[in-house]
N, C-alpha and C positions, 0 to 999 in steps of 0.2 A: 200341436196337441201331443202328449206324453202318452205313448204304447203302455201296455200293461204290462210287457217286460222288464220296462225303464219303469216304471210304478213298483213294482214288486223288487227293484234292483236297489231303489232308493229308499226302501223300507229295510233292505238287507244291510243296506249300508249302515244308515240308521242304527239298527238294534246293536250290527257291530261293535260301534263306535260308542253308544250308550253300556254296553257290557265291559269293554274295554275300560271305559274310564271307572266304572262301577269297581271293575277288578284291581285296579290300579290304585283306588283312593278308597277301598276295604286294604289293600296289603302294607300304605305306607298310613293311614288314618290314625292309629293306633299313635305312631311318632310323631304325628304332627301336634295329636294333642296332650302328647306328655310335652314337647318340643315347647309350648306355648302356652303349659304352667294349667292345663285343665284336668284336671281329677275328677270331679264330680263326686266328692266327695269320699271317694276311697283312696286307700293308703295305696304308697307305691309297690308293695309288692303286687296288692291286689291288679293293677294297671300291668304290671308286668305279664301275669299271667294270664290275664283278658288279651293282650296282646299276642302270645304265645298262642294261644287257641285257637283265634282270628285267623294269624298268619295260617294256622298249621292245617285248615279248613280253605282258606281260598286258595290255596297251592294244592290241598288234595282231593276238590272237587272237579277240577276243572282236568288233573292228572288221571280220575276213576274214569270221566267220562271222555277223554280221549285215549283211553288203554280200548273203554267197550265197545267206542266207535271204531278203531283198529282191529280187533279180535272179531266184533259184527262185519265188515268189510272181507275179513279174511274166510268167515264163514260164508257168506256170500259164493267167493269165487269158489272155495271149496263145493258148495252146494251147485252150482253151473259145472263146476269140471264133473262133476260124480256123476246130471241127471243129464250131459249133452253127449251124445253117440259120437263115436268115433269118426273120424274122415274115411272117406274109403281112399283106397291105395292109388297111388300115382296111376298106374299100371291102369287099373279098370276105368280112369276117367280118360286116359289117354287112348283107352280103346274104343271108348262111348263118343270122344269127340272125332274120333278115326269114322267110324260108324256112322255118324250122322254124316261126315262129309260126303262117304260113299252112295247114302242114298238120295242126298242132296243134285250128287250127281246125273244117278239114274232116275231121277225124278227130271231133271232136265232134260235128257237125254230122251225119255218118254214123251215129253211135250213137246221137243224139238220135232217128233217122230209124227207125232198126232197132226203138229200143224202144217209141215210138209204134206201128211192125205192129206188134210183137209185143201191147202192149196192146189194138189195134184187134181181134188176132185172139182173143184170149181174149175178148172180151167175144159174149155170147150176142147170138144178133139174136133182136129184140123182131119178135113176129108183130103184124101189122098189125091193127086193129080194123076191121072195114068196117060200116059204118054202114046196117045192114040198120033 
């Protein structure tokens, strides 16, 4: 069975490969069919500059919208460095992690303390022998 990832990946592929060929046979189209004597009934300059047009639109659609996706991307990061606070300084985290180990310690060190009473106090007192 095909994941929805693999669904979705093969759909991207797809449109790719269908845009692709789209872009490729709009920018040489024009040549193939002067190339093979079709006019449709206009004169060749008319062909010439249908051509011209063509080309000068599928080169400058595809250039608009990877400048806007470029300059939207940079706006982006722009927008994250402006709205994300600063780090705080080596210094202060190196004291907070100083910090916590110290009380990591005396919190041990407390428990250590507690369950010694605690074992000191469970333990029975031995009555004294007196050496009659």
């Amino acid at each position: 069975m095909v994941s929805k990832d693999q669904t979705i990946g093969g759909i991207i592929l797809i449109v790719c490969v269908v845009i692709a060929i789209f872009y490729l046979v709009t920018l040489f189209w024009p040549r193939w069919l002067s190339a093979i004597g079709v006019n449709f009934g206009s004169t060749s300059s008319e062909i010439a500059d249908n051509e011209a047009s063509i080309r000068f639109w599928v080169i400058a659609i595809p250039v608009f919208l990877a400048f806007i996706a470029i300059m939207a991307i940079g706006a982006w990061i722009g927008w994250t460095m402006a709205t994300t606070p600063p780090p705080k300084p080596i210094e202060e985290i190196t004291s907070e992690i100083e910090e916590k180990k110290e009380e990591e310690k005396a919190e041990e060190k407390t428990a250590e303390e507690a369950t010694t009473e605690a074992e000191e106090e469970k333990k029975p007192e031995r009555k004294k022998k007196s050496g009659k």
